[in-house]
C-alpha positions in Angstrom: 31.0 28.1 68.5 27.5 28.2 67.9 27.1 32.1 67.6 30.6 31.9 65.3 29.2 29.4 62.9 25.5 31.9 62.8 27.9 34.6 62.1 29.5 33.0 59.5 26.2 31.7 57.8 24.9 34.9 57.7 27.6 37.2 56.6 28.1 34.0 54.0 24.3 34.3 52.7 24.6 38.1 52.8 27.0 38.4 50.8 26.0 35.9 48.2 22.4 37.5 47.9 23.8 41.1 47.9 26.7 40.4 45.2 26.2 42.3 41.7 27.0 39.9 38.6 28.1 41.7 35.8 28.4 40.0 32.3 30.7 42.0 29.8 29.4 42.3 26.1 32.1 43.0 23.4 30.8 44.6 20.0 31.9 45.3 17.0 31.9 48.5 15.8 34.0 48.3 12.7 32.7 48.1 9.2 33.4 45.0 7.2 36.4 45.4 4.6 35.2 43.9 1.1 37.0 43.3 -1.8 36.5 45.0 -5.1 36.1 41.8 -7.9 39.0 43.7 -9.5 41.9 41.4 -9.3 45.4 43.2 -8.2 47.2 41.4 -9.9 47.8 42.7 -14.0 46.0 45.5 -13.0 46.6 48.6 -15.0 46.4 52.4 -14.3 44.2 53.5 -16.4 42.3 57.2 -17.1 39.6 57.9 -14.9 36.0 58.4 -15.9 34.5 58.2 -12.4 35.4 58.4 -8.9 35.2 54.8 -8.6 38.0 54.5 -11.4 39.7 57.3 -9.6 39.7 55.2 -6.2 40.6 52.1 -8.3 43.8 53.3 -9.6 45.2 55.2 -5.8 44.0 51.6 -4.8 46.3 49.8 -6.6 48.9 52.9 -6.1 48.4 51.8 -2.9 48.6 48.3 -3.2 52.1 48.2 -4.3 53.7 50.7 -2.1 52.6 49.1 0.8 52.8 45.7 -0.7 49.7 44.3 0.3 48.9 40.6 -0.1 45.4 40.8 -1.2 44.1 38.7 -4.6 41.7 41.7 -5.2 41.9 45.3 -4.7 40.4 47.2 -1.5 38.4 50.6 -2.1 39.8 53.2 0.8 37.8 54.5 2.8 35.7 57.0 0.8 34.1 60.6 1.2 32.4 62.8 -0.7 31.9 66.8 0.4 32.9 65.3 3.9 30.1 62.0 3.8 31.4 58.5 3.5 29.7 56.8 0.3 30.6 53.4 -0.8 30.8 52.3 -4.7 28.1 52.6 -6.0 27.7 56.5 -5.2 31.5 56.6 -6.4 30.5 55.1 -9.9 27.5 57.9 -10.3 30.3 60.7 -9.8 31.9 61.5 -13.2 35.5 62.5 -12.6 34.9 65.7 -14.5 32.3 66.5 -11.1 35.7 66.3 -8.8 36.9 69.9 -8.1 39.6 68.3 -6.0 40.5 65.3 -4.0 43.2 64.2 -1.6 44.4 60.5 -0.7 46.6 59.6 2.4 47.9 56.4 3.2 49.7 55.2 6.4 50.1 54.5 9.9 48.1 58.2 10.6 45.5 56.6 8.0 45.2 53.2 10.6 45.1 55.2 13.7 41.8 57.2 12.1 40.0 54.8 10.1 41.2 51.3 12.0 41.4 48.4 9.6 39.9 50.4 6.9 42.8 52.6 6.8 45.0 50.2 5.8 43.6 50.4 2.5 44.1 54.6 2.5 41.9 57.0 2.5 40.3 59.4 -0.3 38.5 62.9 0.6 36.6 64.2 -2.9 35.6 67.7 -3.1 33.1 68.7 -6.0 32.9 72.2 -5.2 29.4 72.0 -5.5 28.3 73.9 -2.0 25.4 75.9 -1.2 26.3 79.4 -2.1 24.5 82.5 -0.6 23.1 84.9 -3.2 25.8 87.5 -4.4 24.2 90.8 -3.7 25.0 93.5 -6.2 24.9 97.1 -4.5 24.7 98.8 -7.7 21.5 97.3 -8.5 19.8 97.3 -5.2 20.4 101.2 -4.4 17.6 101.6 -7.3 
């Protein structure tokens, strides 16, 4: 009995001593949604000077098809030449700078962007890439 109960101790403190405690940490990755101080409600579409304006409008666009229950409106989630900017580099972009631009909305939109997403999404293209010099044969055979 003696030897039993020595067994038992030891395989007891063993595996108390040896045992791995692991502590699970749960982060937050996702970016903070914040309202635009322009109310949704009696908002009207109105011509764009800037990208800001331009993202204003899709907003609201987006607001009602989806029917989102928000007081304010909710910029999507923006990029310029394929780099996400925020508002204040979408108010330094005149709309007359946008080559071309694309906006989705959805449950594809979600899936990408998370809880950003919801609000759509808005890809700007100013055209304005760095070109290689043209070369003009004609003038270099001289």
């Amino acid at each position: 009995m003696k030897t039993f109960t020595l067994i038992l101790l030891f395989m007891s403190l063993s595996t108390f001593l040896s045992a791995q405690t692991t502590v699970d940490i749960i982060r937050d990755y996702s970016i903070q949604i914040r309202g635009t101080e322009v109310p949704a409600k009696g908002f009207e579409i109105r011509k764009p000077e800037t990208a800001y304006d331009l993202a204003l409008n899709l907003s609201y666009l987006n607001y009602v098809s989806e029917g989102i229950k928000r007081e304010f409106l909710v910029l999507p989630a923006a990029y310029i030449d394929d780099k996400p900017v925020g508002p204040d580099q979408l108010k330094q972009l005149p709309i007359s700078n946008i080559e071309d631009y694309k906006f989705q909305a959805g449950i594809t939109t979600q899936a990408l962007f998370g809880a950003l997403g919801q609000y759509g999404y808005l890809d700007i293209k100013t055209g304005k890439h760095d070109l290689l010099p043209v070369i003009n044969p004609d003038i270099d055979r001289k």
